[in-house]
N, CA, C and O atoms as a GROMACS GRO file, in nm:
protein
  284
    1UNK      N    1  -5.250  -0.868   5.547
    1UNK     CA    2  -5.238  -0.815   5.412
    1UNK      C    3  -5.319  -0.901   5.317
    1UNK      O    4  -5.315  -1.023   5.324
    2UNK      N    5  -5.391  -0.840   5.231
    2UNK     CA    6  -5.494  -0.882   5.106
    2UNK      C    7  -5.389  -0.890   4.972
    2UNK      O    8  -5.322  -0.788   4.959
    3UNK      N    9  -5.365  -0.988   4.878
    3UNK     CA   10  -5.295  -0.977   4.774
    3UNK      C   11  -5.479  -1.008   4.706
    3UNK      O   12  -5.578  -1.039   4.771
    4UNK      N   13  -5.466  -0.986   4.572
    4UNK     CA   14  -5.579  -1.021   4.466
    4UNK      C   15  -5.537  -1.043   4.326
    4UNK      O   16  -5.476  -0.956   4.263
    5UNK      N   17  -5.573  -1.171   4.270
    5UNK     CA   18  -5.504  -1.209   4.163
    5UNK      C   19  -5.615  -1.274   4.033
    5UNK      O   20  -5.702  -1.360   4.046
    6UNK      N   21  -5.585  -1.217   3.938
    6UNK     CA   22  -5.661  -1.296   3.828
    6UNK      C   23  -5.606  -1.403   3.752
    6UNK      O   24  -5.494  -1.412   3.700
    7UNK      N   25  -5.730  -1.504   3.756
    7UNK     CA   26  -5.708  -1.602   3.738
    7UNK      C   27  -5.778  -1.715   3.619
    7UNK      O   28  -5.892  -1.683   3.587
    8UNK      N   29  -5.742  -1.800   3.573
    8UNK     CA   30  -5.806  -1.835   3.472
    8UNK      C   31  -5.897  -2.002   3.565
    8UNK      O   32  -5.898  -2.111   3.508
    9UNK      N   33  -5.930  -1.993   3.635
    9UNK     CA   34  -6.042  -2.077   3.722
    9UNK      C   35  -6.174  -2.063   3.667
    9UNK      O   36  -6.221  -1.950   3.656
   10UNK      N   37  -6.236  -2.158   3.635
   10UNK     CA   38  -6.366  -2.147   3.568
   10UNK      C   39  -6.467  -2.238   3.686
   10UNK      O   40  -6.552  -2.178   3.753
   11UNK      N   41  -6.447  -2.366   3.698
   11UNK     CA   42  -6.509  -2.440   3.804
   11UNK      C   43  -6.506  -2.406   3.922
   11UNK      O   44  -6.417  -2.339   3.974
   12UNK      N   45  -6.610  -2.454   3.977
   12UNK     CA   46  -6.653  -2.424   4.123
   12UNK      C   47  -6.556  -2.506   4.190
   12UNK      O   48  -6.488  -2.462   4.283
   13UNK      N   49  -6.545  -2.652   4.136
   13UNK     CA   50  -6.504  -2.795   4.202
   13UNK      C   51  -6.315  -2.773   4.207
   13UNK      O   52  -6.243  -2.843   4.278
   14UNK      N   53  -6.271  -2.673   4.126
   14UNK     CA   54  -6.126  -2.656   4.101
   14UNK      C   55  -6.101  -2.560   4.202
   14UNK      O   56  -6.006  -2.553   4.280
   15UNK      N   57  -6.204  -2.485   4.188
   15UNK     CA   58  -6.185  -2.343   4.268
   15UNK      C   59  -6.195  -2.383   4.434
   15UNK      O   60  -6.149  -2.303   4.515
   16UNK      N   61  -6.273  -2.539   4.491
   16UNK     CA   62  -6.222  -2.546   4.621
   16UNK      C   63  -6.137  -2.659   4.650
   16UNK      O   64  -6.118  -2.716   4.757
   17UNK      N   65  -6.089  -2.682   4.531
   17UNK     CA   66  -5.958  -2.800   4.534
   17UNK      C   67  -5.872  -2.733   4.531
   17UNK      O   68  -5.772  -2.773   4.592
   18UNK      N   69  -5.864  -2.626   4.475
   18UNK     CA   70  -5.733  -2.472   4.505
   18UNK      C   71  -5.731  -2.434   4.649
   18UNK      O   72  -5.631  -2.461   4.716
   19UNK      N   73  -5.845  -2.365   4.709
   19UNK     CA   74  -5.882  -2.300   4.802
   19UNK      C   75  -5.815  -2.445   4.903
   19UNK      O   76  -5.748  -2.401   4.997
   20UNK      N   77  -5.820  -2.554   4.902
   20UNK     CA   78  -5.841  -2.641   5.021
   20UNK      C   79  -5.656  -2.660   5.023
   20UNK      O   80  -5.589  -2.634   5.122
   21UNK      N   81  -5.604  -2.705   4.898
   21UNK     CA   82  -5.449  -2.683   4.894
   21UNK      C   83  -5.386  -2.562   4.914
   21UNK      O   84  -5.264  -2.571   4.911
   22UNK      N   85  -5.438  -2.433   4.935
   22UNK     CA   86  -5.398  -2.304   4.966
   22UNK      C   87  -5.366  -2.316   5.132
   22UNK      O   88  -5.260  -2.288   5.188
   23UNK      N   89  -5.493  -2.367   5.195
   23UNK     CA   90  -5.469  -2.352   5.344
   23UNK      C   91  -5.388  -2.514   5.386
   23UNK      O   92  -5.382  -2.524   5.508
   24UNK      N   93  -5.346  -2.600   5.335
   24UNK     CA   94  -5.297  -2.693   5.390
   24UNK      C   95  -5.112  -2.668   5.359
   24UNK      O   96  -5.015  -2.718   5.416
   25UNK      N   97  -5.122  -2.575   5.252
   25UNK     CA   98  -4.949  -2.598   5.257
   25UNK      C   99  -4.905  -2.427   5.327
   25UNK      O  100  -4.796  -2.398   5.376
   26UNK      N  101  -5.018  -2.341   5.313
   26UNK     CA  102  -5.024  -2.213   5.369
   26UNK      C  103  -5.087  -2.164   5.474
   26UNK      O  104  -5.173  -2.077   5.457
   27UNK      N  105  -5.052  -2.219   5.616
   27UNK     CA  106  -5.192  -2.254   5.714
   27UNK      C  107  -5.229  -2.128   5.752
   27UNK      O  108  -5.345  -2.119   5.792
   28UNK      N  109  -5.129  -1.973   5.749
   28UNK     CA  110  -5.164  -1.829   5.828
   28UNK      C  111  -5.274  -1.793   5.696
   28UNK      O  112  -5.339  -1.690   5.714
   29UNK      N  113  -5.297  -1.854   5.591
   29UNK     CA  114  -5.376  -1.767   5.468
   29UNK      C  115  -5.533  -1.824   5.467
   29UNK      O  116  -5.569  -1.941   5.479
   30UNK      N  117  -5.607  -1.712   5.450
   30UNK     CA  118  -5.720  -1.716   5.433
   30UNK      C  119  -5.765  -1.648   5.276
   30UNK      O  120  -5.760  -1.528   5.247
   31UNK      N  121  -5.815  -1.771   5.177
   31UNK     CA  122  -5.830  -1.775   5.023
   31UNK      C  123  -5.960  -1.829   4.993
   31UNK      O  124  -6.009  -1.927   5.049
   32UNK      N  125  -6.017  -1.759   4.898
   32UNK     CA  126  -6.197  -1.743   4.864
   32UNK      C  127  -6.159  -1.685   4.692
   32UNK      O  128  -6.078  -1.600   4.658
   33UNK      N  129  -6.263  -1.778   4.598
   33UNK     CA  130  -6.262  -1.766   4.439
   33UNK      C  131  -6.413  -1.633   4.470
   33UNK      O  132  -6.501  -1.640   4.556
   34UNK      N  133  -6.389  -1.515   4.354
   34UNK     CA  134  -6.482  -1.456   4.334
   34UNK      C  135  -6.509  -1.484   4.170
   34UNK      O  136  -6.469  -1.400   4.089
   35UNK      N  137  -6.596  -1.631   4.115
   35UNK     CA  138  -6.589  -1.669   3.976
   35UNK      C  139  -6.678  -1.594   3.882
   35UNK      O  140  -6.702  -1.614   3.763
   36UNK      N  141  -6.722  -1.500   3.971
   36UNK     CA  142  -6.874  -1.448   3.871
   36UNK      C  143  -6.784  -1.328   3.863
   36UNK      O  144  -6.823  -1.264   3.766
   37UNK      N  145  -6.722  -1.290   3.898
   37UNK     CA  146  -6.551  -1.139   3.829
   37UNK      C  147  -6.525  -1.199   3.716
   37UNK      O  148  -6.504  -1.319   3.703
   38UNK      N  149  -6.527  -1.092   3.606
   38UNK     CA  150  -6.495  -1.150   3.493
   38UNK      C  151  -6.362  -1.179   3.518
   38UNK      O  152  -6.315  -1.239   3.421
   39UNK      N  153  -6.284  -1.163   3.602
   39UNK     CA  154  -6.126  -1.196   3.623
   39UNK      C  155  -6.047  -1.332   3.698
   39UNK      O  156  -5.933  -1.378   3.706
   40UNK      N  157  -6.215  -1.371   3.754
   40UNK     CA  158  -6.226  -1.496   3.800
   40UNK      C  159  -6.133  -1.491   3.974
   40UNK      O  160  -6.058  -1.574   4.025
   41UNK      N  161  -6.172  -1.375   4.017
   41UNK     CA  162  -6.085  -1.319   4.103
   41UNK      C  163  -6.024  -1.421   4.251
   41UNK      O  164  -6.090  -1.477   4.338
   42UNK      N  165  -5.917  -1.415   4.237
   42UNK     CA  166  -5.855  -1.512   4.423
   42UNK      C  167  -5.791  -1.419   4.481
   42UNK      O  168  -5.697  -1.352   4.436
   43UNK      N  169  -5.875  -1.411   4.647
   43UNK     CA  170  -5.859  -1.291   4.702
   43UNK      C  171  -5.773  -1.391   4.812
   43UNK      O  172  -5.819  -1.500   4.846
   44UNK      N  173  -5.644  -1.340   4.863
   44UNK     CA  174  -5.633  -1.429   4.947
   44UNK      C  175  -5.538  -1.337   5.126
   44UNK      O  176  -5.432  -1.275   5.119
   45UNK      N  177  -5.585  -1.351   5.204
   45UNK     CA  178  -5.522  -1.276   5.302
   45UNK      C  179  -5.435  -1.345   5.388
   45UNK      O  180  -5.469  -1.460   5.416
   46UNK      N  181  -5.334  -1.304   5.435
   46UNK     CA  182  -5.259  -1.352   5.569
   46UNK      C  183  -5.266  -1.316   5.666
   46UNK      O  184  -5.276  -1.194   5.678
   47UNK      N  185  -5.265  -1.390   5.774
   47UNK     CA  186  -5.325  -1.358   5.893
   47UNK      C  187  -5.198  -1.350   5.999
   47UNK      O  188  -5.211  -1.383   6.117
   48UNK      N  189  -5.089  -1.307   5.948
   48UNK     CA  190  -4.994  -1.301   6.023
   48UNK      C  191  -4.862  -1.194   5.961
   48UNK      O  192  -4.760  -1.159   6.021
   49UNK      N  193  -4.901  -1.164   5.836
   49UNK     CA  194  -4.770  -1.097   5.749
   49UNK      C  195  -4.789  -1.068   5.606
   49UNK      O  196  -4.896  -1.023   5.564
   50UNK      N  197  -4.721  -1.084   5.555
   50UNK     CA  198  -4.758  -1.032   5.381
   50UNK      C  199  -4.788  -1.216   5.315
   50UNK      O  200  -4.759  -1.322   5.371
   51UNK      N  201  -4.834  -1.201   5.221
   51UNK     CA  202  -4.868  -1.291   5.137
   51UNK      C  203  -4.769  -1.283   5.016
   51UNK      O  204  -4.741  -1.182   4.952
   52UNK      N  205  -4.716  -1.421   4.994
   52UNK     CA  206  -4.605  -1.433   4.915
   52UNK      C  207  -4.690  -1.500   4.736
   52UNK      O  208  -4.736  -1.606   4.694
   53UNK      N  209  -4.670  -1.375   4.690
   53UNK     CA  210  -4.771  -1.397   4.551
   53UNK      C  211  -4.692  -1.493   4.458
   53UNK      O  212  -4.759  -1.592   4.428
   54UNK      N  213  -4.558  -1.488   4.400
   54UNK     CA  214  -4.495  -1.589   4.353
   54UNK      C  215  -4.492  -1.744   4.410
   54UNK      O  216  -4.440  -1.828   4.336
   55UNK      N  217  -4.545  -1.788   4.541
   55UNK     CA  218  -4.558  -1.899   4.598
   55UNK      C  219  -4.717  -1.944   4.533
   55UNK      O  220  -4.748  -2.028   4.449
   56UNK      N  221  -4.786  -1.863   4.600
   56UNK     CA  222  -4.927  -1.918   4.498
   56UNK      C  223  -4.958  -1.934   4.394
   56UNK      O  224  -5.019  -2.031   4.350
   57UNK      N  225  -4.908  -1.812   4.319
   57UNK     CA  226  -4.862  -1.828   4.136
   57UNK      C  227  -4.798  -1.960   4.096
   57UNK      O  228  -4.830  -1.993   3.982
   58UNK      N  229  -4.725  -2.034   4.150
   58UNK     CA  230  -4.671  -2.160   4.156
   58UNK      C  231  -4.750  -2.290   4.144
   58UNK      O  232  -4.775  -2.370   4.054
   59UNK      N  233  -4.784  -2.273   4.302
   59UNK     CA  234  -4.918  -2.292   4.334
   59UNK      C  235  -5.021  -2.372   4.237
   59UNK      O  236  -5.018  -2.489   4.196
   60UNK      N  237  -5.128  -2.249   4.212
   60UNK     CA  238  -5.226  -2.246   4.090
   60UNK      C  239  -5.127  -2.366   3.962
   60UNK      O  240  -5.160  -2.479   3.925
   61UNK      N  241  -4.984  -2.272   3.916
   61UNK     CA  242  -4.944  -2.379   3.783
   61UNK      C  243  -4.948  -2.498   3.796
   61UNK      O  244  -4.981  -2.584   3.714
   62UNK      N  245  -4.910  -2.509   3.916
   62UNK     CA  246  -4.869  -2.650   3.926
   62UNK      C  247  -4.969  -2.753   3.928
   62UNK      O  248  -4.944  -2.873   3.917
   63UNK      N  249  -5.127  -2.684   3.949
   63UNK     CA  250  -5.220  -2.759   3.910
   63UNK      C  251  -5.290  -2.712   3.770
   63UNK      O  252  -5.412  -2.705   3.755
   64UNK      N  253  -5.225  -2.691   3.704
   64UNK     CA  254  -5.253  -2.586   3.555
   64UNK      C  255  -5.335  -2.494   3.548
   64UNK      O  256  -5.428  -2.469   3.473
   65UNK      N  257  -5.284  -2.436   3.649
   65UNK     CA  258  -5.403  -2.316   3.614
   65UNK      C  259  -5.286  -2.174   3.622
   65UNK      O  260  -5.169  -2.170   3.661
   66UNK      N  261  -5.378  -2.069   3.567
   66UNK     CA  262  -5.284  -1.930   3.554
   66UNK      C  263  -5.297  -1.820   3.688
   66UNK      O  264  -5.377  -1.851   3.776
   67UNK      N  265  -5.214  -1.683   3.704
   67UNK     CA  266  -5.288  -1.624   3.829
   67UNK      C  267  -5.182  -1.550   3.801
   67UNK      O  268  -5.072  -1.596   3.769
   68UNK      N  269  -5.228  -1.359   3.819
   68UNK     CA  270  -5.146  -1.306   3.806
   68UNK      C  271  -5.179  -1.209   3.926
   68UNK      O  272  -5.292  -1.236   3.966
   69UNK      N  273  -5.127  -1.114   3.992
   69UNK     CA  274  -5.153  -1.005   4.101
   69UNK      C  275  -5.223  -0.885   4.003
   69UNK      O  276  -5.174  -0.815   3.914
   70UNK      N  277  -5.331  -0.891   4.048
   70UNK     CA  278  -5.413  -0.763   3.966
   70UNK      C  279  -5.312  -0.600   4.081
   70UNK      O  280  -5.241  -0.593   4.181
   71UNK      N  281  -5.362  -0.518   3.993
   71UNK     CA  282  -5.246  -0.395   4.100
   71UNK      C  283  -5.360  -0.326   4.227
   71UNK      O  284  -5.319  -0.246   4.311
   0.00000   0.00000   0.00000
């Protein structure tokens, strides 16, 4: 399953300090920044089941950043 979320990520350097803490506390997920989306888009898939969007939403805050599930 694909969740897709907009996000307020502007850097490249944040965007794989996200991406690198995505797969170390979430090891079945596979997560990639699309920054040139004006939505600053994080596409992120699981490779085993659904993707838990309130865990990443967390996630992202907890390193200050925003992220919401686009529909």
């Amino acid at each position: 399953m694909i969740e897709v979320f907009k996000t307020n990520v502007k850097d490249r350097d944040h965007a794989n300090m996200l991406v690198d803490q995505i797969h170390k506390v979430f090891e079945d997920y596979n997560a990639n920044f699309d920054l040139e989306d004006c939505d600053r888009i994080l596409r992120v898939r699981c490779t085993t089941g659904s993707v838990q969007p309130s865990l990443l939403i967390n996630l992202l805050e907890g390193h200050g950043f925003s992220a919401e599930v686009l529909p």
